[in-house]
C-alpha positions in Angstrom: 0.0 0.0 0.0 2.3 2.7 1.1 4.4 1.7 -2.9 1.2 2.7 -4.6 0.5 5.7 -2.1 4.3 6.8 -3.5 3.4 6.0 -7.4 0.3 7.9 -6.9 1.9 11.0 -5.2 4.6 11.0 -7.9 2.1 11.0 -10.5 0.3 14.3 -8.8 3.8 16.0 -9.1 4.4 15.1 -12.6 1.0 16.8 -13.7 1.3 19.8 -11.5 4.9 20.5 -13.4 3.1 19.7 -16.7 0.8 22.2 -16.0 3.2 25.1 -15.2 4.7 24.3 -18.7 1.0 24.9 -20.3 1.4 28.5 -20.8 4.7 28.4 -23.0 3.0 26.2 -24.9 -0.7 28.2 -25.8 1.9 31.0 -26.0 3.5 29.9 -29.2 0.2 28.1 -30.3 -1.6 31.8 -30.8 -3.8 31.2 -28.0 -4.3 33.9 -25.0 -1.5 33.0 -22.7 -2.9 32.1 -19.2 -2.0 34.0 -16.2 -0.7 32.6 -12.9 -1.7 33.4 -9.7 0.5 33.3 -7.1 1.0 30.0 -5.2 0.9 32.2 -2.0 -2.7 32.5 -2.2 -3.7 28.9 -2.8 -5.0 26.8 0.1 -1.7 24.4 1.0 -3.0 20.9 1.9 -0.3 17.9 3.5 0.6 15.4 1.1 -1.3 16.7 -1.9 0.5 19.2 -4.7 -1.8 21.9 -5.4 -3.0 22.0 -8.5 -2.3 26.0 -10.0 -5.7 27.7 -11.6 -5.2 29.9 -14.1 -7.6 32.7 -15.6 -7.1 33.6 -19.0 -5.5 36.8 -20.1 -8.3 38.1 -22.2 -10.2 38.3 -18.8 -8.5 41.4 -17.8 -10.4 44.7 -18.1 -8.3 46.1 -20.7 -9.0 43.8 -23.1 -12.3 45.0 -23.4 -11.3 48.5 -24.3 -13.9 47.7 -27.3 -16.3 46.5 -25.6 -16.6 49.5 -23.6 -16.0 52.5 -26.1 -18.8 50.7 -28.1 -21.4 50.7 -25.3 -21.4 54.3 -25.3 -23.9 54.3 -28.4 -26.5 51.6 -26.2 -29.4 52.5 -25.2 -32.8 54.4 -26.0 -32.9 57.5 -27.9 -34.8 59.9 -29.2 -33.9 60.9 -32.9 -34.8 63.8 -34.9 -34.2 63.2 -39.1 -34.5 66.5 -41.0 -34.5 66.4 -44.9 -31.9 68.8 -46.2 -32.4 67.4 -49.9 -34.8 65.7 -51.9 -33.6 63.4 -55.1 -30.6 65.5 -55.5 -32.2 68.5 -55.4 -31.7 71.3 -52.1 -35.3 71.7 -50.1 -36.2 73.8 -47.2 -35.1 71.9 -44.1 -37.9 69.4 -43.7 -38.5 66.7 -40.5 -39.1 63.8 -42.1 -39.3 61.5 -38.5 -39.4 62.0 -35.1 -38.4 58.2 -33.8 -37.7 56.5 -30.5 -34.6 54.0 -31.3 -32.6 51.7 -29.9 -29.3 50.2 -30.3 -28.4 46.9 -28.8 -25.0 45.8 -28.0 -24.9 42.8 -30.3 -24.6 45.1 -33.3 -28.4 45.2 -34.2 -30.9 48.2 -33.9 -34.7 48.8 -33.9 -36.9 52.0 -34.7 -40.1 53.3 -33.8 -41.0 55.4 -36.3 -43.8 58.7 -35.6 -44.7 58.0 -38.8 -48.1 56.0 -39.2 -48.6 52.3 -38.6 -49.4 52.2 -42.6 -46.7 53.7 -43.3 -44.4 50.8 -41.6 -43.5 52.7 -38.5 -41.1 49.7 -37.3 -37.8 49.5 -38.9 -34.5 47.4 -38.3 -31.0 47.5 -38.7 -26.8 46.6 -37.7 -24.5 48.9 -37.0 -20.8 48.8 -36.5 -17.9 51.0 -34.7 -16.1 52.9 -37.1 -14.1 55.6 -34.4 -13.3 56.3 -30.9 -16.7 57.8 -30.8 -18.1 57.1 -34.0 -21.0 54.8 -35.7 -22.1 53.4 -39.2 -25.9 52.2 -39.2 -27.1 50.2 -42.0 -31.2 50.4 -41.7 -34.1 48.6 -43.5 -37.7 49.5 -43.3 -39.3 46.5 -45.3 -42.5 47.7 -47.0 -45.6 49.8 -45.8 -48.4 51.6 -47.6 -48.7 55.3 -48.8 -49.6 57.6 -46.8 -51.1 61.2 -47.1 -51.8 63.5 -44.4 -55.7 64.3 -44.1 -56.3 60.6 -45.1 -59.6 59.4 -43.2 -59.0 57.2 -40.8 -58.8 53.7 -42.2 -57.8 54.3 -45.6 -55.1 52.3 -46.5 -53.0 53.9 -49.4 -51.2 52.1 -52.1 -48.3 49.6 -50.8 -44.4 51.1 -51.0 -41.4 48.6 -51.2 -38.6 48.9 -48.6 -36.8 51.8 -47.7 -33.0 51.9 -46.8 -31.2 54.7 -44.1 -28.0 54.5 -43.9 -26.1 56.6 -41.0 -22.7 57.8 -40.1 -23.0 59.6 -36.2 -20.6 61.0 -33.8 -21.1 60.3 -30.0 -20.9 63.5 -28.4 -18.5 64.2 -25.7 -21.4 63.8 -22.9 -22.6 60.4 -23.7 -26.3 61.5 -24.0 -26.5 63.1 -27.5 -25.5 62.1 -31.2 -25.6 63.7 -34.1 -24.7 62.9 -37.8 -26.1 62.4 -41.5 -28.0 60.1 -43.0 -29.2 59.3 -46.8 -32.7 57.8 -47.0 -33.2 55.5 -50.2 -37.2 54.4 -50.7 -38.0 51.7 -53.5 -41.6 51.3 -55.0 -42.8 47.4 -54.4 -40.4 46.2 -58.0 -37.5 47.3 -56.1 -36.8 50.2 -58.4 -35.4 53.4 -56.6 -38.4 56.2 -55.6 -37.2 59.0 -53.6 -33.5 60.0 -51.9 -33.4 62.4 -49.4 -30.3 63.3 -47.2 -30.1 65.0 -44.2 -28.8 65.4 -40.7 -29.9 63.4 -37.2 -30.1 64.3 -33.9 -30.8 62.3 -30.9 -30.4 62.6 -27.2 -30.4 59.4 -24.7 -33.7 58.1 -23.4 -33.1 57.4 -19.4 -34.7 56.1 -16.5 -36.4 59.5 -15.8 -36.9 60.9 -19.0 -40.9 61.7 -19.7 -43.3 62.2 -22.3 -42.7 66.5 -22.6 -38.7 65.9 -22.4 -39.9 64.2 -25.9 -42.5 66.2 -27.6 
């Protein structure tokens, strides 16, 4: 018995220096290379080697840097988007929606549009990092139907295709506003191009405390 105590023992020693050699090994692999804590801080127990845990390097907070510079655009806002031309052509500055938005940290976005329910007033999109404090949005609103103001209430106008917005915006220094441009592309229902307008965005963040005035 006390022979295969010693085999036993022997064989615990012989993986806990395997292990210490791990990290040279990931290192040249192109793996993260694990950090060691100290063996100071580990429980010692009699007659056992303790086994060393390790916590990967990517776990520190600095390798996140991303992470957290793209956060800054998450959350609930409310965005202005006023028509500065019209199919190429200048037009008096014109609101053409007054949305609630928001972007998700997985990369995706969703918009409630103030236009009419007809009109399609619930749009999609993804949206990347492009700067410290800056965002691309590539936005679909698929389909809808016509609408004119002064319409009587449930008349449904003639069906539109989908409508692309695409947006570049800069974070502002404050975290709670944005602003940028952004060119609208609507298709009929065959896909061919409609209208363009381009304009300019403006939002501010959407909190815990915000209320209906602080939107209207």
């Amino acid at each position: 018995m006390k022979a295969k105590h010693r085999v036993w023992m022997a064989g615990l020693a012989v993986l806990g220096l395997a292990l210490l050699a791990v990290p040279n090994c990931s290192a040249q692999c192109g793996l993260a290379s694990p950090r060691i804590r100290s063996q100071s801080s580990l429980p010692a127990h009699m007659g056992h080697v303790p086994l060393l845990p390790v916590a990967l390097a990517g776990d520190d907070d600095s390798d996140h840097h991303g992470e957290r510079d793209r956060a800054a655009i998450v959350g609930m806002w409310h965005v202005t988007f006023t028509a500065k031309t019209m199919n190429g052509a200048d037009i008096p500055d014109t609101v053409i929606d007054n949305a609630l938005v928001v972007w998700h940290g997985d990369g995706t976005e969703i918009m409630n549009s103030g236009r009419p329910p007809q009109d399609g007033d619930f749009c999609m999109g993804v949206w990347k990092q492009t700067g410290e404090a800056t965002y691309e949005l590539n936005h679909f609103a698929w389909g809808g139907n016509q609408y004119t103001p002064g319409t009587p209430n449930g008349v449904v106008g003639d069906p539109m295709g989908p409508t692309r917005i695409v947006e570049f915006v800069r974070m502002g220094a404050d975290g709670k506003h944005y602003s940028g441009t952004f060119t609208l592309t609507a298709h009929d229902t065959s896909g061919h191009v409609s209208t363009i307008f381009t304009g300019v965005i403006s939002a501010t963040r959407i909190t815990e405390n915000t209320t209906v005035p602080d939107l209207l």
